[in-house]
C-alpha positions as CSV (number, residue, x, y, z in Angstrom):
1,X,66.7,59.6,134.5
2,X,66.0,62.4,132.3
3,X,63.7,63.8,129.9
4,X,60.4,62.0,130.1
5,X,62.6,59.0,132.0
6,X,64.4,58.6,129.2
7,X,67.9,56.9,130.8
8,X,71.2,58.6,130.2
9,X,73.8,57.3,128.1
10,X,75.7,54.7,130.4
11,X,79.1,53.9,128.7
12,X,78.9,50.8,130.6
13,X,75.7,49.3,129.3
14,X,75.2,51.5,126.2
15,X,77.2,51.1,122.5
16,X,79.5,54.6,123.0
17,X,81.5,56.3,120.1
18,X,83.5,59.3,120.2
19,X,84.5,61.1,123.8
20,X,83.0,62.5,127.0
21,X,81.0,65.3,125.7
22,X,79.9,68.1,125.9
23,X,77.6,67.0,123.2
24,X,75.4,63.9,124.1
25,X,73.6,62.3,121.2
26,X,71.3,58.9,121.8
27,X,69.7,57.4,118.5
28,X,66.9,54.9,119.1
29,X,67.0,53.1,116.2
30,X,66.2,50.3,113.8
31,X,68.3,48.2,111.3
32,X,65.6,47.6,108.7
33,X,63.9,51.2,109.2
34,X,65.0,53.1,106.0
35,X,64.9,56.8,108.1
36,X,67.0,55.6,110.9
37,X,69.7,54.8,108.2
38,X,69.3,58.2,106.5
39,X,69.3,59.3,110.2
40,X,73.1,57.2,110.5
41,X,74.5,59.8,107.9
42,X,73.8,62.7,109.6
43,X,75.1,61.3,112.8
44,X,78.5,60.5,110.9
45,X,78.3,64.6,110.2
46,X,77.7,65.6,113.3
47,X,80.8,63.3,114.6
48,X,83.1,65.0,111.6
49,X,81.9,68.5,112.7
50,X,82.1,68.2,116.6
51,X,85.0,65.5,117.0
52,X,85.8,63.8,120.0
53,X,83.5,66.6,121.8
54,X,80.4,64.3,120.9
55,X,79.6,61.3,122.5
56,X,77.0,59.3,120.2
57,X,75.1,56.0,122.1
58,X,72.9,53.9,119.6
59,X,69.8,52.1,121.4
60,X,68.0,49.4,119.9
61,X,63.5,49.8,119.1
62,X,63.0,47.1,116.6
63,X,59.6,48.2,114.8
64,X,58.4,44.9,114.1
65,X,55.4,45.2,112.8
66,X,57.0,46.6,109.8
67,X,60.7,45.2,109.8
68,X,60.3,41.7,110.3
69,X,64.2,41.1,110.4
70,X,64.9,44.7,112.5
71,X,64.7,42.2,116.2
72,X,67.3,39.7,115.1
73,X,69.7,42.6,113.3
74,X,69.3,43.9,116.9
75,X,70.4,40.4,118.3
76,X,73.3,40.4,115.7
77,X,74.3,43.7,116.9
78,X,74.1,42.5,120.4
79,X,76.3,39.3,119.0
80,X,79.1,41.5,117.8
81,X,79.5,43.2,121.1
82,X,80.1,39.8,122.9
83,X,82.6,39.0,120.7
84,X,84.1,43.2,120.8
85,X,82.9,44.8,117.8
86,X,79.8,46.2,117.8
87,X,80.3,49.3,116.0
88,X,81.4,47.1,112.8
89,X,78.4,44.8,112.7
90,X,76.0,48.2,113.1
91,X,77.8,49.6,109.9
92,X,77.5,46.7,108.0
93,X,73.7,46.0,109.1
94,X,73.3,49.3,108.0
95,X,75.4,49.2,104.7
96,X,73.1,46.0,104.0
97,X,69.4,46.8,104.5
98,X,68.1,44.1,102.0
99,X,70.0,41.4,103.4
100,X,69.0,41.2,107.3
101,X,67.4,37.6,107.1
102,X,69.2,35.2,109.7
103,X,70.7,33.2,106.4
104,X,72.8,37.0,105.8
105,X,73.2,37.8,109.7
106,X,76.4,35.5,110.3
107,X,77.5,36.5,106.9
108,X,77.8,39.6,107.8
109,X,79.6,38.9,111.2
110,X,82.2,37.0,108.9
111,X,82.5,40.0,106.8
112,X,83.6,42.2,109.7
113,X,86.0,39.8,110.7
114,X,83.8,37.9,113.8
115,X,82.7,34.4,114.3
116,X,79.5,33.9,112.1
117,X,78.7,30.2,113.9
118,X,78.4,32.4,117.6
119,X,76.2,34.6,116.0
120,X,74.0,32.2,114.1
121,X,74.0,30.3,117.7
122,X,73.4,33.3,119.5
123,X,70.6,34.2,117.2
124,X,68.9,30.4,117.4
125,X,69.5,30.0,121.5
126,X,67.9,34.3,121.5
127,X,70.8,35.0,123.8
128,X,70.5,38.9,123.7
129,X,66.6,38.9,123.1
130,X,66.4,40.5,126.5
131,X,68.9,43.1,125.8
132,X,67.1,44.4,122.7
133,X,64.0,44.3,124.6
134,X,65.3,46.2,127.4
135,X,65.9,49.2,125.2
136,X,62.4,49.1,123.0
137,X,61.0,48.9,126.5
138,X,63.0,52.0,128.2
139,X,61.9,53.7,124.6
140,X,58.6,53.0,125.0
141,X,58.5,54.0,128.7
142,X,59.9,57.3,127.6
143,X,57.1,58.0,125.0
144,X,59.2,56.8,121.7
145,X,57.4,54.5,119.8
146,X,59.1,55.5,116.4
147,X,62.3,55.3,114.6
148,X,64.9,57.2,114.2
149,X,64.8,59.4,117.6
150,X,67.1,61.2,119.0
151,X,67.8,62.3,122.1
152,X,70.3,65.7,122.8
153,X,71.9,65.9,126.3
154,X,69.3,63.6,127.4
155,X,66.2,65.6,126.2
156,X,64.3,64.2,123.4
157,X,64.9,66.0,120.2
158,X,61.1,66.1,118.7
159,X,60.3,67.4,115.3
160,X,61.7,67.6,112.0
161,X,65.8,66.8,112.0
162,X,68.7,67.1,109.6
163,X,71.9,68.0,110.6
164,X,71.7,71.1,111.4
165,X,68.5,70.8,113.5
166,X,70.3,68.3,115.1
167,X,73.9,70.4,115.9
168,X,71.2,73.2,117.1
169,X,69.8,71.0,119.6
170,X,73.0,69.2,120.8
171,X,74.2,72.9,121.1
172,X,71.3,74.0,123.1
173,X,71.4,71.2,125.3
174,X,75.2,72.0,126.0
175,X,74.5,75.4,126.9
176,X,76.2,76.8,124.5
Protein backbone atom coordinates (compact mmCIF):
# COMPACT_ATOMS: atom_id res chain seq x y z
CA UNK A 1 0.00 0.00 0.00
CA UNK A 2 0.80 3.54 0.05
CA UNK A 3 -0.37 6.86 0.95
CA UNK A 4 -3.28 6.56 3.35
CA UNK A 5 -3.66 2.61 1.89
CA UNK A 6 -4.23 3.89 -1.27
CA UNK A 7 -3.05 0.59 -3.60
CA UNK A 8 -0.36 1.07 -6.13
CA UNK A 9 -0.87 1.04 -9.70
CA UNK A 10 -0.90 -2.82 -10.60
CA UNK A 11 -0.48 -3.08 -14.45
CA UNK A 12 -2.10 -6.39 -14.00
CA UNK A 13 -5.43 -5.41 -12.45
CA UNK A 14 -5.32 -1.65 -13.19
CA UNK A 15 -6.24 0.20 -16.98
CA UNK A 16 -2.23 1.30 -17.69
CA UNK A 17 -1.12 3.85 -20.44
CA UNK A 18 2.14 5.08 -21.31
CA UNK A 19 5.47 3.25 -19.74
CA UNK A 20 7.19 2.26 -16.53
CA UNK A 21 7.70 5.48 -14.91
CA UNK A 22 9.34 7.47 -13.24
CA UNK A 23 6.21 9.46 -13.14
CA UNK A 24 3.10 7.55 -11.62
CA UNK A 25 -0.18 9.16 -12.09
CA UNK A 26 -3.70 7.32 -10.67
CA UNK A 27 -7.04 9.24 -11.60
CA UNK A 28 -10.02 8.15 -9.60
CA UNK A 29 -12.58 9.08 -11.67
CA UNK A 30 -16.12 9.29 -12.99
CA UNK A 31 -17.69 9.15 -16.53
CA UNK A 32 -20.62 11.50 -15.86
CA UNK A 33 -18.62 13.89 -13.45
CA UNK A 34 -18.00 17.06 -15.55
CA UNK A 35 -14.36 17.84 -13.45
CA UNK A 36 -12.99 14.48 -13.88
CA UNK A 37 -13.41 15.09 -17.75
CA UNK A 38 -11.81 18.53 -17.49
CA UNK A 39 -9.32 16.56 -15.28
CA UNK A 40 -8.94 13.90 -18.69
CA UNK A 41 -7.36 16.99 -20.62
CA UNK A 42 -4.76 17.75 -18.37
CA UNK A 43 -3.82 14.19 -18.13
CA UNK A 44 -3.48 13.99 -22.04
CA UNK A 45 -0.87 17.18 -21.29
CA UNK A 46 0.91 15.68 -18.91
CA UNK A 47 1.33 12.40 -21.21
CA UNK A 48 2.52 14.98 -24.33
CA UNK A 49 4.97 16.69 -21.94
CA UNK A 50 6.49 13.59 -20.10
CA UNK A 51 6.18 10.76 -22.83
CA UNK A 52 6.60 7.26 -22.20
CA UNK A 53 8.30 8.38 -18.71
CA UNK A 54 4.60 8.62 -17.22
CA UNK A 55 2.62 5.85 -16.47
CA UNK A 56 -1.16 7.00 -16.12
CA UNK A 57 -3.74 4.15 -14.25
CA UNK A 58 -7.53 5.32 -14.32
CA UNK A 59 -9.66 3.83 -11.29
CA UNK A 60 -13.24 3.77 -11.32
CA UNK A 61 -15.55 6.01 -8.07
CA UNK A 62 -18.92 6.33 -9.64
CA UNK A 63 -20.58 9.33 -7.61
CA UNK A 64 -23.96 8.06 -7.80
CA UNK A 65 -25.85 10.16 -5.96
CA UNK A 66 -25.26 12.75 -8.59
CA UNK A 67 -24.44 10.72 -11.85
CA UNK A 68 -27.00 8.31 -12.16
CA UNK A 69 -25.48 6.72 -15.35
CA UNK A 70 -21.54 7.17 -13.99
CA UNK A 71 -21.89 3.00 -12.33
CA UNK A 72 -22.93 1.46 -15.67
CA UNK A 73 -20.25 3.83 -17.86
CA UNK A 74 -17.99 2.13 -15.32
CA UNK A 75 -19.41 -1.38 -16.26
CA UNK A 76 -19.10 -0.40 -19.97
CA UNK A 77 -15.64 0.54 -19.41
CA UNK A 78 -15.12 -2.73 -17.56
CA UNK A 79 -16.93 -4.37 -20.91
CA UNK A 80 -14.51 -2.94 -23.28
CA UNK A 81 -11.52 -4.39 -21.35
CA UNK A 82 -12.96 -8.01 -21.74
CA UNK A 83 -13.28 -7.67 -25.16
CA UNK A 84 -9.34 -5.64 -25.32
CA UNK A 85 -10.06 -2.08 -25.60
CA UNK A 86 -10.58 -0.22 -22.74
CA UNK A 87 -8.75 2.85 -23.42
CA UNK A 88 -11.27 3.45 -26.53
CA UNK A 89 -14.55 2.99 -24.76
CA UNK A 90 -13.06 5.52 -21.70
CA UNK A 91 -12.43 8.16 -24.61
CA UNK A 92 -15.61 7.81 -26.04
CA UNK A 93 -17.59 7.77 -22.63
CA UNK A 94 -15.72 10.75 -22.00
CA UNK A 95 -16.15 12.42 -25.53
CA UNK A 96 -20.03 11.66 -24.86
CA UNK A 97 -21.09 12.93 -21.41
CA UNK A 98 -24.86 13.44 -22.37
CA UNK A 99 -25.28 10.15 -23.73
CA UNK A 100 -24.28 7.53 -20.95
CA UNK A 101 -27.89 5.93 -20.57
CA UNK A 102 -27.63 2.04 -21.19
CA UNK A 103 -29.82 2.64 -24.65
CA UNK A 104 -26.12 4.86 -25.81
CA UNK A 105 -23.66 2.43 -23.74
CA UNK A 106 -23.50 -0.50 -26.61
CA UNK A 107 -23.70 2.33 -29.07
CA UNK A 108 -20.86 3.47 -28.08
CA UNK A 109 -18.95 0.01 -27.86
CA UNK A 110 -20.10 -0.24 -31.70
CA UNK A 111 -18.59 3.09 -32.34
CA UNK A 112 -15.11 1.95 -31.13
CA UNK A 113 -15.26 -0.89 -33.08
CA UNK A 114 -16.42 -3.76 -30.10
CA UNK A 115 -19.43 -5.91 -29.81
CA UNK A 116 -22.40 -3.66 -28.49
CA UNK A 117 -24.75 -7.05 -27.78
CA UNK A 118 -21.68 -8.22 -24.99
CA UNK A 119 -21.90 -5.04 -23.56
CA UNK A 120 -25.55 -4.48 -23.43
CA UNK A 121 -25.47 -8.31 -21.85
CA UNK A 122 -22.73 -7.57 -19.75
CA UNK A 123 -24.49 -4.49 -18.47
CA UNK A 124 -28.03 -6.45 -17.94
CA UNK A 125 -26.32 -9.86 -16.27
CA UNK A 126 -23.93 -6.73 -13.92
CA UNK A 127 -20.94 -8.82 -14.91
CA UNK A 128 -18.19 -6.18 -13.77
CA UNK A 129 -20.45 -4.61 -11.02
CA UNK A 130 -17.90 -6.02 -8.51
CA UNK A 131 -15.00 -4.68 -10.34
CA UNK A 132 -16.23 -1.00 -10.29
CA UNK A 133 -17.15 -1.54 -6.77
CA UNK A 134 -13.79 -2.81 -5.83
CA UNK A 135 -12.17 0.44 -6.80
CA UNK A 136 -14.94 3.06 -5.22
CA UNK A 137 -14.37 0.87 -2.19
CA UNK A 138 -10.30 0.89 -2.17
CA UNK A 139 -11.15 4.95 -2.83
CA UNK A 140 -13.13 5.21 -0.09
CA UNK A 141 -10.88 3.19 2.20
CA UNK A 142 -8.16 5.62 1.26
CA UNK A 143 -10.15 8.75 2.32
CA UNK A 144 -11.41 9.76 -1.45
CA UNK A 145 -14.86 10.28 -1.67
CA UNK A 146 -14.71 12.86 -4.62
CA UNK A 147 -14.04 13.00 -8.24
CA UNK A 148 -11.43 13.71 -10.10
CA UNK A 149 -8.41 12.64 -7.66
CA UNK A 150 -5.27 12.02 -8.27
CA UNK A 151 -2.79 10.30 -6.96
CA UNK A 152 1.33 11.15 -7.75
CA UNK A 153 3.79 8.24 -7.09
CA UNK A 154 1.25 6.79 -4.97
CA UNK A 155 0.61 9.83 -2.68
CA UNK A 156 -2.55 11.63 -2.96
CA UNK A 157 -2.30 14.77 -4.73
CA UNK A 158 -4.78 17.17 -2.45
CA UNK A 159 -5.66 20.64 -3.37
CA UNK A 160 -6.29 22.73 -6.21
CA UNK A 161 -4.81 20.97 -9.71
CA UNK A 162 -4.10 21.98 -13.25
CA UNK A 163 -1.34 20.93 -15.12
CA UNK A 164 1.16 22.32 -13.81
CA UNK A 165 0.23 21.56 -10.14
CA UNK A 166 -0.07 18.32 -11.29
CA UNK A 167 3.71 17.95 -13.32
CA UNK A 168 4.94 19.64 -9.84
CA UNK A 169 3.64 16.86 -7.83
CA UNK A 170 4.47 13.92 -10.20
CA UNK A 171 7.96 15.67 -10.11
CA UNK A 172 8.14 15.71 -6.40
CA UNK A 173 7.10 12.41 -5.96
CA UNK A 174 9.91 11.29 -8.50
CA UNK A 175 12.49 12.92 -6.62
CA UNK A 176 13.36 15.01 -9.00
Amino acid sequence: MSDAGIPPIDPARDHVRGGTGPYDLLLYGDYECPYTRRAMGFVRTLQQRYGDELRFAFRHLPITKYHPHAQHAAEAAESAAAQGDFWAMHDQLFAHPDALDDEQLPRHASAVGLDPERVAADLAAGRFADRVREDAEAARAAGIRGTPSFVTGGVRHEGFYDVETLAESLEWAAGR
